[in-house]
C-alpha positions in Angstrom: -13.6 -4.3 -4.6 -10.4 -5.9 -5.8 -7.1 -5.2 -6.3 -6.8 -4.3 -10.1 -3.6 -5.5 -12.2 -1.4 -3.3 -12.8 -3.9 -0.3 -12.6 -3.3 3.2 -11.9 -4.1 3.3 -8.3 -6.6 6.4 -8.5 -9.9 5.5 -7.3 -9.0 1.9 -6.7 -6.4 -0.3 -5.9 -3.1 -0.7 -7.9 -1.5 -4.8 -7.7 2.0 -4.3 -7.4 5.0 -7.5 -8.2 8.5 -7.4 -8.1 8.7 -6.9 -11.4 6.6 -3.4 -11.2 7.3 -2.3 -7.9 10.1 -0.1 -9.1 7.9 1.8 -11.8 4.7 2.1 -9.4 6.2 2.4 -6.1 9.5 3.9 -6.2 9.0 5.8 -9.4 5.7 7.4 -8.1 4.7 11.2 -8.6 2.9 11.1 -5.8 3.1 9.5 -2.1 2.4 5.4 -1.9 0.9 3.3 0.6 2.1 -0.3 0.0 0.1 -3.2 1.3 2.4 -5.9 2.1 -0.7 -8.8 2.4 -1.3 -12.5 1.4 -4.7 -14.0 0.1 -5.1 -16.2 3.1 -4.5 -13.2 5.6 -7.9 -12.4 7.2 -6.5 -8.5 8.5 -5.3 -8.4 5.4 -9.2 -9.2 3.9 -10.3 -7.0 6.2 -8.3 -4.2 5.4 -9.1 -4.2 1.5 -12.2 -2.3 1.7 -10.4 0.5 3.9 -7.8 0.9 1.1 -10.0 1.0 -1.7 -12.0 3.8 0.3 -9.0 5.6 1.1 -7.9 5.6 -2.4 -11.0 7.0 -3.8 -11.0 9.9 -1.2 -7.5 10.7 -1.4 -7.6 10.1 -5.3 -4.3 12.2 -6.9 -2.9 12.6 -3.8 -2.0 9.4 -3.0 -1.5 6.2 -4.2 -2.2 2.6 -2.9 -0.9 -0.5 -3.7 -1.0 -4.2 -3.0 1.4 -6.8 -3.2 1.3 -10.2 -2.5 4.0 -11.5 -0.3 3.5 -15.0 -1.5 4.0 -14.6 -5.0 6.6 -11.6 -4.7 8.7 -12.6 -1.8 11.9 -10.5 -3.4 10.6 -7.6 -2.3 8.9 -8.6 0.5 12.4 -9.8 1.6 14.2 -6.8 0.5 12.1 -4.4 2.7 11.9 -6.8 5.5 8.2 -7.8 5.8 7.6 -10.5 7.8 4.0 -9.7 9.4 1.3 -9.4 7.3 -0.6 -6.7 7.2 2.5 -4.3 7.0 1.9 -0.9 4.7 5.0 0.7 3.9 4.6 4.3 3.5 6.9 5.5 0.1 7.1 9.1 -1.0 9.5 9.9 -3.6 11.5 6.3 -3.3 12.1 6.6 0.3 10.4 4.6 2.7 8.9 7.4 5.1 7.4 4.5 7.5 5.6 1.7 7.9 2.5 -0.1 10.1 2.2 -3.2 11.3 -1.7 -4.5 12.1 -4.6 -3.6 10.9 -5.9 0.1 12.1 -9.4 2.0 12.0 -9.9 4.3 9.2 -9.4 7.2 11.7 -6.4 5.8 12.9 -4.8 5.1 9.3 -5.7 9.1 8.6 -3.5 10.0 10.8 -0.7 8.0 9.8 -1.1 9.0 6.7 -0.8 12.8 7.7 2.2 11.8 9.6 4.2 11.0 6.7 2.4 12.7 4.1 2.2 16.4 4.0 0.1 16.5 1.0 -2.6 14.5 2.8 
């Protein structure tokens, strides 16, 4: 699966720019996970198919989003990214935390229900 432009982020994943990040990210009903990545990453390949299977699961609970830190590097800047994968874990505007790496599904579970209560 790909990232989707601009989508809703239930059941698949939302692309995310400077422009939008505001609206879908910080302006979010529910909890985002924010995929910092880059098209020539390979973790950050990998880690597609965990998101989009973590968004389908988790579907109205929580969001996920992907943006590309080679054609958004404002706010790739602004949150201090510089290692890619790094998913940025935003609940109501507020960064809650963030992971560096790629992790197992079991392992990104329980990140989620660290900073995520309605996980």
């Amino acid at each position: 699966m790909t990232a989707k432009d601009e989508g809703s982020g239930q059941g698949d994943l939302a692309k995310v720019t400077d422009a939008t990040f505001d609206e879908k990210v910080l302006q979010s009903p529910v909890p985002v996970v924010v995929d910092f990545y880059a098209d020539w990453c390979g973790p950050c390949r990998q880690a597609e198919p965990l998101l989009s299977r973590l968004s389908t699961t988790l579907q109205g609970k929580v969001r996920f989003a992907r943006l590309n830190v080679d054609e958004n590097e404002q706010t790739a800047e602004s949150y201090g990214v510089y290692s890619i994968p790094t998913f940025i874990f935003v609940e109501r505007g507020t960064e809650r935390g963030r992971q560096v790496g790629l992790l197992a599904e079991n392992e990104f579970r329980t990140i989620l229900k660290k900073y995520f209560s309605s996980v």
